[in-house]
C-alpha positions in Angstrom: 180.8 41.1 115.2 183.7 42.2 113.0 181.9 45.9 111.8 181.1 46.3 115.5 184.8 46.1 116.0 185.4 47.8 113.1 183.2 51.1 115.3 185.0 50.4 118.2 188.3 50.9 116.7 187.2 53.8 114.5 186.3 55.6 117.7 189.3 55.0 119.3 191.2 56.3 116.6 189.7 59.1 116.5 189.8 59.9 119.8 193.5 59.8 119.7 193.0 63.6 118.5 190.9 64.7 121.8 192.4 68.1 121.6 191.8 68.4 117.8 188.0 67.6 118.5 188.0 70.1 121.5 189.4 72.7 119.1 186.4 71.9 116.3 183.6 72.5 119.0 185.4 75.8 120.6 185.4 76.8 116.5 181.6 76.0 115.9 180.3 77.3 119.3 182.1 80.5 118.2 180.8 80.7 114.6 177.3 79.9 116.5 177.3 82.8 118.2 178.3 85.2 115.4 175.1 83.0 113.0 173.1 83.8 116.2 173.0 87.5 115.8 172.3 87.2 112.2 169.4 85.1 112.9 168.1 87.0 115.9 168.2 90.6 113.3 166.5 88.5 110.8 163.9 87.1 113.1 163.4 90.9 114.8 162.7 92.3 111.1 160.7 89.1 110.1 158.5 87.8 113.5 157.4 84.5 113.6 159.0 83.5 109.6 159.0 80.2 108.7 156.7 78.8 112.2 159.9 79.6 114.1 160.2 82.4 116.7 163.7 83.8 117.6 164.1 81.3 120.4 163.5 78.8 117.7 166.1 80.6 115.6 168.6 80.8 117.9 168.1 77.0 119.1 167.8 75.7 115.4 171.3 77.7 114.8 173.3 75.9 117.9 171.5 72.5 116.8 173.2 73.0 113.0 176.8 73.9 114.7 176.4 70.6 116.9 175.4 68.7 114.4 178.5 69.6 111.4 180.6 66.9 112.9 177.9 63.9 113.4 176.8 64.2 109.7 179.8 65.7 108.5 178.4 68.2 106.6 182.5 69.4 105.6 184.9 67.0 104.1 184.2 63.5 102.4 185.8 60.0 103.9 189.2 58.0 103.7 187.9 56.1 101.0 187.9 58.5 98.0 192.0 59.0 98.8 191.7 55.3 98.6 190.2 54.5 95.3 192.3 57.5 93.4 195.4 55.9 94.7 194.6 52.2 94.1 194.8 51.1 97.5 190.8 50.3 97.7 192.2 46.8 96.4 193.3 46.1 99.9 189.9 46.6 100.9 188.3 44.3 98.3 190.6 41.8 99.8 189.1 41.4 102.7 186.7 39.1 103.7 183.8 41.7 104.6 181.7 44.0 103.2 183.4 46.9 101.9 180.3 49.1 102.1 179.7 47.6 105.7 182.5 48.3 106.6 182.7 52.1 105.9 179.6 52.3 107.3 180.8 51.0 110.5 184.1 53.2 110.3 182.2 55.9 109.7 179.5 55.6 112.4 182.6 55.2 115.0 183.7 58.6 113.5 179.7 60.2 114.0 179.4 58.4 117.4 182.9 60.1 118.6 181.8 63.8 117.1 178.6 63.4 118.7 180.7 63.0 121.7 182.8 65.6 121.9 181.9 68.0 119.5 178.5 68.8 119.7 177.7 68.6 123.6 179.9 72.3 123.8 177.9 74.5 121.3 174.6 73.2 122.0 175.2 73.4 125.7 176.3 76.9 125.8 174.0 78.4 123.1 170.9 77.0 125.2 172.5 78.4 128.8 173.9 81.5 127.5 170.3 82.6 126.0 168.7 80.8 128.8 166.6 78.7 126.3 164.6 75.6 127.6 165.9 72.1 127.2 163.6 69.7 125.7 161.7 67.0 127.9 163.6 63.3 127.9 160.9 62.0 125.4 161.8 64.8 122.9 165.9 64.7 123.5 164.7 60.2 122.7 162.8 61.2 119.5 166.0 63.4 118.8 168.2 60.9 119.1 166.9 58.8 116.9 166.4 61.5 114.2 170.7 62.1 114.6 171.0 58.4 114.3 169.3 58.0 111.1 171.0 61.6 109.7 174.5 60.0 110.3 173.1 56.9 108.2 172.1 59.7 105.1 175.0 61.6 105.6 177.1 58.5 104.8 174.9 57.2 102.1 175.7 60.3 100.2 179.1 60.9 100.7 179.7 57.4 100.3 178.2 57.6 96.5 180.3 60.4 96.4 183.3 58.6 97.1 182.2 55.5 94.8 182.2 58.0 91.7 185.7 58.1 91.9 186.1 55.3 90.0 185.1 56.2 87.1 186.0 59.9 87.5 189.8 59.3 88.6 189.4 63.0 90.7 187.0 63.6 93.5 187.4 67.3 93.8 184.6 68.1 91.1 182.2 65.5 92.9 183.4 67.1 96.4 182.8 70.5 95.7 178.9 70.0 94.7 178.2 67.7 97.4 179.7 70.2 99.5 177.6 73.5 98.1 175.0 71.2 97.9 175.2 70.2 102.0 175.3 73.9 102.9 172.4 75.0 101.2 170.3 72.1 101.2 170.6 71.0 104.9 169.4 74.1 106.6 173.6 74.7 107.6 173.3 78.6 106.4 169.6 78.8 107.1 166.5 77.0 108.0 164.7 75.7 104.6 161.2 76.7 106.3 162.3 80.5 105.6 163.3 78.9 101.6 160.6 80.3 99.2 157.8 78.8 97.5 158.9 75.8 95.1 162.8 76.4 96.8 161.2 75.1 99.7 159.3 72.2 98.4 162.1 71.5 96.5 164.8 71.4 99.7 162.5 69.8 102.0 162.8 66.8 100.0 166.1 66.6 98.6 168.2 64.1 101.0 170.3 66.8 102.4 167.4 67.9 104.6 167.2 64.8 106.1 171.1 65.8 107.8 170.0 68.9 110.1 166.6 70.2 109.3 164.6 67.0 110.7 166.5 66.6 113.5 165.9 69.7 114.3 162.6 70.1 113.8 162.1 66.8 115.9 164.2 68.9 118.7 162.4 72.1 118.0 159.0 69.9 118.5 158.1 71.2 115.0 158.0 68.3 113.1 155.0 68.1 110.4 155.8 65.8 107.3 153.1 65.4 104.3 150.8 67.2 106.3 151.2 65.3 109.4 151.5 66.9 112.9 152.5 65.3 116.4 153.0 61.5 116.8 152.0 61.2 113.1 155.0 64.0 112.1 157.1 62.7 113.8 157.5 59.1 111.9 156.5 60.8 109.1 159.9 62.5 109.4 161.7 59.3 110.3 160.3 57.8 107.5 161.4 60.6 105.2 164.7 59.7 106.7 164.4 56.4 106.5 163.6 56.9 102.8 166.3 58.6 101.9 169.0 56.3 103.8 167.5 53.1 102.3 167.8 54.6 98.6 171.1 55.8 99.7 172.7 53.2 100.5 171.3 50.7 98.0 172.7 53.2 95.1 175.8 52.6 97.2 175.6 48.8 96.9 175.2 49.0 93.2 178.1 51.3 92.5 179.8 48.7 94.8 179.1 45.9 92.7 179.5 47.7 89.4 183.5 49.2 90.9 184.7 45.5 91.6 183.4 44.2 88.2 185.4 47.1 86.4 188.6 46.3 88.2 188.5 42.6 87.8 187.8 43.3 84.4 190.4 45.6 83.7 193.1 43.0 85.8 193.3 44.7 89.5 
């Protein structure tokens, strides 16, 4: 029961900033709209690129700017200050799981963005060009794909943070999982309009599995190892699943390889 506290507690700290969150999904719904109209001249010189159509376009875009909190395609976590300033030691006192109990602070931090920063720019991008809501079995099926992107989009920032160690700075590591997010992810655009072996290559790099599956489950467009329907639909779960799994157990050993080099070296 401890990490499910750990998630309550998380979300109630963050939600001690209501009007910080509020001010994030103002800022995406606006930058939506300006990546809109980029997307809606692309999709008017280019019909029907990638599978998508311009309603596709525009929803995909809206679905990217609701998802940047949940995933947190910007910024790393807590930890990484941690570890550069020694204070991580604190943390390895304690009678839990250090990686579980990240995990859990940071699904309190995804569950509260998923609150109140994503309803606003999805909301008004599908009302404002009147764009049909999915069913309840596809906004289900969509739900579970977010769940399982906030459990990737840990996994890699928490090997990110877990470099540290060794590193001392995290502002190299940082910066390419940051570039790497953008482009990767489908943040600037969707990978389907990515190029030949781009595209091969970016639909199965982890970083897809943060905004271009869930939105291709939302889109009703999601067709893994050439599987369509039902059958593309866990076939992009389990691409997710994939990725999460392997994230998180190079996470565990990086874990267990950090404590032995402090207690070896005293701390």
């Amino acid at each position: 029961m401890i990490y499910v506290w750990v998630t309550w507690y998380a979300m109630r700290r963050y939600a001690a900033y209501r009007i910080g969150a509020l001010s994030e999904a103002v800022t995406n719904t606006v930058f939506g709209f300006l990546r809109a109209y980029i997307l809606i001249a692309l999709w008017q010189a280019r019909p029907a690129l990638g599978g998508y159509d311009v309603a596709d376009a525009v929803t995909f875009c809206f679905l990217t700017q609701a998802l940047i909190g949940p995933v947190q395609i910007f910024g790393g976590m807590e930890l990484t200050e941690r570890i550069r300033t020694g204070d991580v030691a604190i943390d390895l006192y304690r009678p839990v799981d250090l990686q579980g109990w990240w995990l859990a602070d940071d699904l309190g931090r995804a569950a509260f963005a998923l609150a109140f920063r994503s309803g606003p720019p999805l909301l008004t991008g599908l009302l404002v060009f009147h764009l049909s809501p999915p069913g309840p079995v596809t906004w289900a099926a969509f739900a579970v794909a977010v769940a399982l992107a906030m459990l990737v989009g840990f996994g890699v920032r928490y090997v990110a943070a877990m470099c540290v160690f060794w590193l001392h700075d995290d502002r190299g590591v940082q910066a390419l999982s940051l570039v790497a997010a953008m482009f990767f992810s489908g943040l600037l655009l969707p990978l389907v309009v990515f190029p030949g072996l781009l595209g091969v290559v970016a639909d199965h790099l982890p970083w897809a599995a943060l905004i271009q599956v869930p939105a291709d489950v939302f889109l009703g467009k999601a067709s893994y190892f050439g599987l369509h329907g039902t059958a593309g639909l866990l076939a992009a779960y389990g691409f997710q699943a994939f990725w999460a799994v392997v994230l998180l157990a190079a996470g565990r050993m990086l874990t267990v390889a950090a404590r032995r080099k402090l207690v070896i070296h005293g701390g």
